[in-house]
C-alpha positions as CSV (number, residue, x, y, z in Angstrom):
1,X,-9.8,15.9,-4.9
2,X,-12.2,15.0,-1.6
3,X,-10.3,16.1,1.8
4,X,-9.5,12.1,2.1
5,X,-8.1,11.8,-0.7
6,X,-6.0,14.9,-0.2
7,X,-5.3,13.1,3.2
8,X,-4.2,9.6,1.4
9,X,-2.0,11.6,-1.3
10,X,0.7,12.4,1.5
11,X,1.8,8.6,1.0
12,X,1.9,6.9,4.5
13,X,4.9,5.3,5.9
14,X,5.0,1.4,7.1
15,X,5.7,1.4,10.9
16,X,9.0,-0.2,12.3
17,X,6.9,-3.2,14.2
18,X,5.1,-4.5,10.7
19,X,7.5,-6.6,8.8
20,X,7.0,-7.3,5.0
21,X,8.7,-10.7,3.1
22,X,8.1,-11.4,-0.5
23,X,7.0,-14.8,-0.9
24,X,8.1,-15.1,-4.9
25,X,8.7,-11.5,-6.1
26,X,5.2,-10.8,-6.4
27,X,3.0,-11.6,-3.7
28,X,4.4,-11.0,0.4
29,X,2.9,-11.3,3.5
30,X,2.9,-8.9,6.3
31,X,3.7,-9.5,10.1
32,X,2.4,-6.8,12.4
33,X,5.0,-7.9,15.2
34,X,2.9,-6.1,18.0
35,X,-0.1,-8.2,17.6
36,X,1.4,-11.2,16.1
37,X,-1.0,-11.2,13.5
38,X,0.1,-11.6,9.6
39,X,-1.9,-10.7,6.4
40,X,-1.2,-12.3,2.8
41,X,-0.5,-9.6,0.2
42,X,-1.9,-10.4,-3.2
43,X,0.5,-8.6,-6.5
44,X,-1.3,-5.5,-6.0
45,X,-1.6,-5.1,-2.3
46,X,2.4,-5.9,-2.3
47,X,3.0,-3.4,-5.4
48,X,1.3,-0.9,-3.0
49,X,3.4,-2.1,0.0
50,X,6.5,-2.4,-1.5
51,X,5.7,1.6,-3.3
52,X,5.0,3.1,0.2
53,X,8.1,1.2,1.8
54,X,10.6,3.6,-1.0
55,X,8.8,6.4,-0.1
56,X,6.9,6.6,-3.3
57,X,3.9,8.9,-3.7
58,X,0.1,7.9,-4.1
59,X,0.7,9.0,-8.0
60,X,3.7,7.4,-8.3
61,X,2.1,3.9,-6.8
62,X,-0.9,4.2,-8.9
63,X,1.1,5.1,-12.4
64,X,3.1,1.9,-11.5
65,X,-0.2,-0.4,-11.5
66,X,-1.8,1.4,-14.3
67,X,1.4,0.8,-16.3
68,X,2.4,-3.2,-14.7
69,X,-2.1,-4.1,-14.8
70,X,-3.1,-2.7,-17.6
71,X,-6.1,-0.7,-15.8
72,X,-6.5,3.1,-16.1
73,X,-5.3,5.8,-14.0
74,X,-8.1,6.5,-12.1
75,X,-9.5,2.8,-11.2
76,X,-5.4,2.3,-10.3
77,X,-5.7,5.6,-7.7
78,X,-8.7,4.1,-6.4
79,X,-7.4,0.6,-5.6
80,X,-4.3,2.1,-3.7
81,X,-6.1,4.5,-2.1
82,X,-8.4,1.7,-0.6
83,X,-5.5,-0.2,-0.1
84,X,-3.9,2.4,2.2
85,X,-7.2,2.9,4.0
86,X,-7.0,-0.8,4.8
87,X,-3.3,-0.6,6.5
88,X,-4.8,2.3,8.2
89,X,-7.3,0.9,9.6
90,X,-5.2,-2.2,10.7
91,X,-2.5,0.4,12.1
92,X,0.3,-0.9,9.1
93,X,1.3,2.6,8.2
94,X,1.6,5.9,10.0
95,X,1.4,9.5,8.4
96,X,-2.3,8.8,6.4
């Protein structure tokens, strides 16, 4: 495992200022109350969200998609591990 992803596997936590609301069970959007700005969450992205939100682990996030999107293990990792850089990036989540 590379140090980053070692880094992602501690799951990060959604900060108190970003608000999440489901639109229809699957899809959500995100409010980051502190810049007023709000990002649409596709089923993944809010599988991912909704996973880090209950504490869940990278493993346990990425054994959920593999299992709900019929995708392997390994390309499910991958796509939450990007998915977590990206709310990193855009200061979502704390603890990365």
């Amino acid at each position: 495992m590379s140090a980053n992803a070692e880094r992602i596997a501690a799951a990060p936590v959604p900060l108190d200022h970003v608000v999440f609301t489901d639109l229809d069970g699957v899809e959500g959007v995100l409010v980051d109350l502190n810049t007023k700005q709000y990002f649409q969450l596709n089923a993944t992205a809010s599988l991912i969200w909704r996973g880090l939100a209950r504490g869940a682990s990278v493993e346990a996030i990425a054994q959920e998609m593999a299992a709900g999107y019929e995708v392997t293990l390994d390309h499910a990792r991958c796509s939450v591990e990007a998915a977590i850089r990206e709310f990193v990036t855009r200061k979502l989540v704390t603890g990365a």
